[in-house]
C-alpha positions as CSV (number, residue, x, y, z in Angstrom):
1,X,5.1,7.4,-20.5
2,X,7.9,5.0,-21.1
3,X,8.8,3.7,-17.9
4,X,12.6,2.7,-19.6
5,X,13.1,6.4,-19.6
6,X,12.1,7.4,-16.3
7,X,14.2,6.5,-12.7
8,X,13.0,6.0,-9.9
9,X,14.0,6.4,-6.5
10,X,13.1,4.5,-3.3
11,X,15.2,5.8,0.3
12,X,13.7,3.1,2.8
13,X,14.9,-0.4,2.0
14,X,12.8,-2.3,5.1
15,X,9.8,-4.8,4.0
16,X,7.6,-2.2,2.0
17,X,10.8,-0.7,0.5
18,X,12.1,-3.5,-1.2
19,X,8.3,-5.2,-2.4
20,X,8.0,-1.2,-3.6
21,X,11.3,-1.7,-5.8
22,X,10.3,-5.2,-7.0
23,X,7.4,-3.3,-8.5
24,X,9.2,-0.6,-9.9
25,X,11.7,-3.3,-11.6
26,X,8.7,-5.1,-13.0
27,X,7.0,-2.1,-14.5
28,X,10.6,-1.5,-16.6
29,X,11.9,1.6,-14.2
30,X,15.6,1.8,-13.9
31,X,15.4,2.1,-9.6
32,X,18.0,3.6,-7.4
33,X,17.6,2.6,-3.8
34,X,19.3,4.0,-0.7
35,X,19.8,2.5,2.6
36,X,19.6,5.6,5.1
37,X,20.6,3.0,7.7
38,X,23.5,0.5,6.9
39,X,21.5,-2.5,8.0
40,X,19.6,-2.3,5.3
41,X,22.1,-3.2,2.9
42,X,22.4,-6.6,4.5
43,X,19.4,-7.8,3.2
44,X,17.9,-5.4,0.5
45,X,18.8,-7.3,-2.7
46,X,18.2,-10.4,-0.9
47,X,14.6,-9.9,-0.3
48,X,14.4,-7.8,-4.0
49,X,15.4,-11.2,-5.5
50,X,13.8,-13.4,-3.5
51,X,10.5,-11.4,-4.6
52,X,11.2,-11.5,-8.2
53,X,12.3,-15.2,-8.3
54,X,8.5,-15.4,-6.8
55,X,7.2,-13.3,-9.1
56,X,9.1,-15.8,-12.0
57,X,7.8,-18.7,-10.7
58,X,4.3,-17.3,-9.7
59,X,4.2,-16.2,-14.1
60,X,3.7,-12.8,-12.7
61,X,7.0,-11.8,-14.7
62,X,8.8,-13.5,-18.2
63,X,11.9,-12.7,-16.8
64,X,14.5,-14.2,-14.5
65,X,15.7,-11.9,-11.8
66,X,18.8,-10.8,-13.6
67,X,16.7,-9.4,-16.0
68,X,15.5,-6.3,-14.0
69,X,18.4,-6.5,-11.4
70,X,20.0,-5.4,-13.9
71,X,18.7,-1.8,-13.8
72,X,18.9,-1.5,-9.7
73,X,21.6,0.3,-8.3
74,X,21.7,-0.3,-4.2
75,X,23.6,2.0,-2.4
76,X,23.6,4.3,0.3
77,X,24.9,7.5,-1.7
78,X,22.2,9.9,-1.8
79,X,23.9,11.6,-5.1
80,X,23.0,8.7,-7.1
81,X,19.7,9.4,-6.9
82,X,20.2,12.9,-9.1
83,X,18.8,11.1,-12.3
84,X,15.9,10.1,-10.5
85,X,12.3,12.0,-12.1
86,X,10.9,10.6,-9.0
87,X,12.0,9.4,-5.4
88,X,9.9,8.4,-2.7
89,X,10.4,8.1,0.6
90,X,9.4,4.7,2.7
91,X,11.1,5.6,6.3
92,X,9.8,4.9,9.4
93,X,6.5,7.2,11.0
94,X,9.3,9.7,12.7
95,X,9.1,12.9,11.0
96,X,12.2,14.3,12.1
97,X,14.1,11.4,10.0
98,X,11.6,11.7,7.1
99,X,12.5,15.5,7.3
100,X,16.4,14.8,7.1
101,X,15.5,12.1,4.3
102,X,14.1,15.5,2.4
103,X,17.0,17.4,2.9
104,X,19.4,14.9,1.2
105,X,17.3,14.1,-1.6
106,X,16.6,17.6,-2.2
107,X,20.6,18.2,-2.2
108,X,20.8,16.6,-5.4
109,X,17.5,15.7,-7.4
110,X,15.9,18.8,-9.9
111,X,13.8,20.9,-8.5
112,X,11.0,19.8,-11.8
113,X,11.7,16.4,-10.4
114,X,9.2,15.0,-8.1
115,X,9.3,14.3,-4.0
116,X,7.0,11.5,-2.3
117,X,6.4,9.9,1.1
118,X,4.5,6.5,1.6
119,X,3.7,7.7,5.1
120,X,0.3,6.3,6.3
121,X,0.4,8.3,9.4
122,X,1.6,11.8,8.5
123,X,-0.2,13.9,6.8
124,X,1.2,14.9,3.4
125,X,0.4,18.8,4.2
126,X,2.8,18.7,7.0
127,X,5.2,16.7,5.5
128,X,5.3,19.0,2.2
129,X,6.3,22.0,4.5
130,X,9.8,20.6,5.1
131,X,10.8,20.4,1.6
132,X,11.8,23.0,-0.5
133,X,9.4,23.0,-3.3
134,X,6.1,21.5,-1.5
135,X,4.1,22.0,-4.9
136,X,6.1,18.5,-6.3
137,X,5.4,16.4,-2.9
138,X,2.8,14.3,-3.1
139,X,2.1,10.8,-0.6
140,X,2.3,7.6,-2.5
141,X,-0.1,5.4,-0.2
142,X,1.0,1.3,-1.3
143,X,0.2,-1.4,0.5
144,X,2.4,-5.3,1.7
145,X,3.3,-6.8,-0.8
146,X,3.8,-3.7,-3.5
147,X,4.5,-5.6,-6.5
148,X,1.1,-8.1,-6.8
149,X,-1.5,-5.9,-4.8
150,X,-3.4,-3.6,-7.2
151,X,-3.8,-0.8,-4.6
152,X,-2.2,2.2,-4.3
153,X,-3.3,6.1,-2.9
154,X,-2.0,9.1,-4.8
155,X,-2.6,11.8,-2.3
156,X,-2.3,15.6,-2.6
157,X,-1.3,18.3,0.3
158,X,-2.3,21.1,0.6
159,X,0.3,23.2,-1.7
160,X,0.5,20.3,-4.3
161,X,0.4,20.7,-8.0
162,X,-2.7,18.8,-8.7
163,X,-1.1,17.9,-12.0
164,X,1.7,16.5,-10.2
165,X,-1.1,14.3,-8.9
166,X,-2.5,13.2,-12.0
167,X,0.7,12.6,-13.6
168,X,1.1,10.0,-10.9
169,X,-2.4,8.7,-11.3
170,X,-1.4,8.1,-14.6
171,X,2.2,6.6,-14.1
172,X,1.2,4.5,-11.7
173,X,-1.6,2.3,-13.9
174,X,2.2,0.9,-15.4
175,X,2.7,-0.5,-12.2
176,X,-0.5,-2.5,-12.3
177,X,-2.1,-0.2,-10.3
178,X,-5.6,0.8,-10.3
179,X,-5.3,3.9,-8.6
180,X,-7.3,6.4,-6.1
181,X,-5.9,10.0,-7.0
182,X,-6.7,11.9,-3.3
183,X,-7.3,15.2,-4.5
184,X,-7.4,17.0,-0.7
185,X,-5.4,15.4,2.4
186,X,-7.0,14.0,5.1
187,X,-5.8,12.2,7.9
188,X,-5.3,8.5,7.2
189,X,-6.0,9.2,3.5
190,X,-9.3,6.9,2.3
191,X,-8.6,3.2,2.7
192,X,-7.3,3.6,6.2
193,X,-10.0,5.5,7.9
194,X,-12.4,3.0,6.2
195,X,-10.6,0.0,7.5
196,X,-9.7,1.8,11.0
197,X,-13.2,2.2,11.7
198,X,-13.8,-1.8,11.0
199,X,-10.7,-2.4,13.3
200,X,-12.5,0.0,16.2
201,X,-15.4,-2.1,16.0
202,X,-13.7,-5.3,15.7
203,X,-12.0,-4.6,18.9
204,X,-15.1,-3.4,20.4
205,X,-17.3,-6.3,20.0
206,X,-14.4,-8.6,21.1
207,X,-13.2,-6.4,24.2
208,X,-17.3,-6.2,25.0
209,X,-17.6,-10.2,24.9
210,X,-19.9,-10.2,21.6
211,X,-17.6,-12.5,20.0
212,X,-14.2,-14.0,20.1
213,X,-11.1,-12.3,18.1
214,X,-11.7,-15.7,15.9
215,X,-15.4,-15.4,15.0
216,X,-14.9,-11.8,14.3
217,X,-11.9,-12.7,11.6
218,X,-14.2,-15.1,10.5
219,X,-17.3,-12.6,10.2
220,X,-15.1,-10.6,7.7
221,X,-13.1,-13.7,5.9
222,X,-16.5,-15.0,5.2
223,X,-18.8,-12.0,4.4
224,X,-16.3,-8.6,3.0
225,X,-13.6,-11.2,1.9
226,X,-16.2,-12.7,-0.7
227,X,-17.3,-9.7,-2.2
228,X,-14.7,-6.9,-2.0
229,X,-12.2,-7.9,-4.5
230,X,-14.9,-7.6,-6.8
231,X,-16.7,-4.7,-5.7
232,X,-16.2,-2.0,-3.2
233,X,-19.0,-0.6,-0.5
234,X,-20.9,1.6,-2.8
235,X,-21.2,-0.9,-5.5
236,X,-22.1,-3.8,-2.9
237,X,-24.9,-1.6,-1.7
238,X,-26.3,-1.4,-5.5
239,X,-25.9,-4.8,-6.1
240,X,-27.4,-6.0,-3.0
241,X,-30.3,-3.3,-2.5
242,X,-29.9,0.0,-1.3
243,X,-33.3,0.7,0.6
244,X,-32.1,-1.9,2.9
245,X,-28.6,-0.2,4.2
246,X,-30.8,2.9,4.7
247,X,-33.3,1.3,6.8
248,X,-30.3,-0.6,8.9
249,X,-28.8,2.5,9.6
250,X,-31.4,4.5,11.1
251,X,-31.0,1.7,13.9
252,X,-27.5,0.7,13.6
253,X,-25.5,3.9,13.4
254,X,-25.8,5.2,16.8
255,X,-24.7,1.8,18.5
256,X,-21.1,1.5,16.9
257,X,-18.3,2.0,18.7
258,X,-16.8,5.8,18.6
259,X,-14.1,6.0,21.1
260,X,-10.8,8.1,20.2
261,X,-8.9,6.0,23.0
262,X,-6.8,3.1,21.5
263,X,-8.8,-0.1,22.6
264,X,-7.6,-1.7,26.2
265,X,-7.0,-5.0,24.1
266,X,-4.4,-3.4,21.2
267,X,-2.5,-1.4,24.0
268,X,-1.9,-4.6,26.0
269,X,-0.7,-6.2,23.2
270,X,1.8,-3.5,22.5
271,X,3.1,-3.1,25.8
272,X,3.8,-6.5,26.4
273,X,6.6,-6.1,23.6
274,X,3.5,-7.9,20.8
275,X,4.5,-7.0,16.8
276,X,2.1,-10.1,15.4
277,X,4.1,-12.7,13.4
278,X,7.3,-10.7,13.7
279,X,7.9,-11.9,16.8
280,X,4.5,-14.5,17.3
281,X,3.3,-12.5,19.9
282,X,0.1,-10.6,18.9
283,X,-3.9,-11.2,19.0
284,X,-3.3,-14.5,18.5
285,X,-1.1,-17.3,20.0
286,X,1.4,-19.1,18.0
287,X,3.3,-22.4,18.3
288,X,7.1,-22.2,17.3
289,X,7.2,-22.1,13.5
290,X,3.4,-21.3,13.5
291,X,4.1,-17.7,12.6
292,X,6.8,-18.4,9.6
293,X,3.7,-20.8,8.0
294,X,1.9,-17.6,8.2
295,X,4.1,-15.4,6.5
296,X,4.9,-17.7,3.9
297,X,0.8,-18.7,3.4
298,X,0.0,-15.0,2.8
299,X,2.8,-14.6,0.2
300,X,1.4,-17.2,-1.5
301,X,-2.4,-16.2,-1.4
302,X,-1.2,-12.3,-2.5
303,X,-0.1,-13.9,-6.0
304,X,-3.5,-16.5,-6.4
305,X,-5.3,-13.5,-5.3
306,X,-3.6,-11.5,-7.9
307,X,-4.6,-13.8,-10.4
308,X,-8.6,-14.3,-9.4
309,X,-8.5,-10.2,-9.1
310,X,-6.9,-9.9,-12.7
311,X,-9.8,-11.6,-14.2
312,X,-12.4,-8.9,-12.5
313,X,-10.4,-5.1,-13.1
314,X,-12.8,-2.3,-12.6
315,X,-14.4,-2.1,-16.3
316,X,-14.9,-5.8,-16.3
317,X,-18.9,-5.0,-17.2
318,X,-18.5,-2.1,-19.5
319,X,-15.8,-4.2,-21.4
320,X,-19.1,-7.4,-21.4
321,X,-21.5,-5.0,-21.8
322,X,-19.8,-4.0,-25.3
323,X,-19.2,-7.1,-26.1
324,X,-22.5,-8.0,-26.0
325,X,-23.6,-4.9,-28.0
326,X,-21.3,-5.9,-30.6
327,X,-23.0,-9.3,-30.8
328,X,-26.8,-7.3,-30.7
329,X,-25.5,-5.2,-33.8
């Protein structure tokens, strides 16, 4: 899998979009990306550079930007994208665009090449049925920002190629990725139906005056934030004692939150026009400028983050515990 060898295609140039293309860049992918809307164009290679200059800075990369811009192409000619082994989608959650996004693609890629969507809302069985050969479409899950998280879902439809999945899988361990190959679809994939069930109860204990919306950020800052970019749930549990989760949730269980209405306290927010930082109107207040500080605070936790997490990859302890078996023999 030489990455030098295979392009890439990314239709969707918004926030996710370009981060998406950084990574792409970074992992040595020549990238073609396609503004479906105009405005993108304005400030796609913009943000693109602005990440890798991060990235430079951050020692995330050896290269200046020119380096990778380089092998970007920005356009918003859907025929350049005919090289492309792989394109995937990152349009908004409408699926009539996403299905016209297909059709254009489909115009001009091979059919052996391969179709993706990073929908987190759609599921990929639906989506598949508007393409013409449903067998290469497959949901490519990332997560804000795509080039320094390690995350990333490869998820199967229903009439997927599984091998198309674990091609994928594999591909995507060059993009600093440590995978999670879904091999069946299901609604909200895995990581967002385990975090939408901690956003349900988050909402709930706030809405039912357990706690404020700050002690309960600071309940999971302080507890899950310690522990989770080492280990996930199931590992916690081992490392922690699982007799104990057993007994807790024989009492527990039945008195979370199970609603299927969106929370009171989310829908207000929404209808009074709230996007969070975008516009410094969300769960929080903020002062003016209080929101930019924000933004630019995160970007600069995702690359210390990166750097604590890169010490600690999954094998860490089989790649100590061998060490130390080398040392015993």
């Amino acid at each position: 899998m030489n990455t030098n060898e295979i392009p890439v295609g990314i239709v969707g140039l918004g926030l996710m979009g370009c981060s998406i293309v950084t990574c792409l860049l970074i992992a040595g992918h020549p990238v073609v990306a396609v503004a479906p809307i105009s405005v993108d164009m304005l400030h796609a290679e913009k943000r693109i550079r602005e990440h890798l200059e991060n990235s430079f800075e951050k020692g995330l990369i050896v290269h200046k930007p020119e380096f990778y811009l380089k092998h970007l192409i920005i356009t918003e000619d859907y025929g350049q994208l005919k090289p492309c082994r792989l394109v995937n989608e990152c349009t908004i959650e409408n699926i009539e665009i996403k299905e016209s996004v297909y059709q254009k693609v489909e115009a001009v890629i091979d059919a052996d090449a391969l179709l993706s969507s990073n929908t987190s809302a759609i599921p990929i069985s639906t989506l598949q049925k508007l393409t013409l050969h449903p067998e290469r479409f497959l949901g490519l899950h990332w997560t804000e920002p795509a080039h320094t998280t390690r995350f990333l879902e490869v998820i199967c439809g229903d009439d997927t190629d599984i091998q198309n999945g674990e091609y994928l899988y594999e591909l995507s361990h060059k993009w600093g990725k440590e995978p999670i190959l879904v091999r069946k679809d299901i609604a909200g994939f895995i990581t967002n139906r385990l975090m939408y069930a901690m956003y349900r109860e988050a909402i709930s204990l706030v809405e039912n005056g357990y706690a404020t919306i700050e002690d309960v950020d600071r309940s999971c800052r302080n507890n899950a934030g310690y522990f989770m970019t080492l280990v996930g749930v199931f590992r916690w549990m081992d490392l922690t004692g699982v007799p104990a989760y057993h007994t807790v949730m024989k009492n527990l269980l039945p008195t979370l939150n199970n609603s299927t209405e969106v929370p009171e306290l989310i829908d207000k927010v929404v209808r009074e026009g709230g996007k969070g930082v975008l516009n410094s109107h969300g769960f929080y207040a903020y002062e003016p400028g209080e929101a930019a500080v924000w933004e630019e605070t995160f970007k600069e936790f995702t690359y210390e983050i990166r750097e604590l997490a890169l010490k600690y990859p999954a094998d860490i302890v089989k790649k100590r515990l061998a060490e130390k078996n080398e040392d015993i023999g």
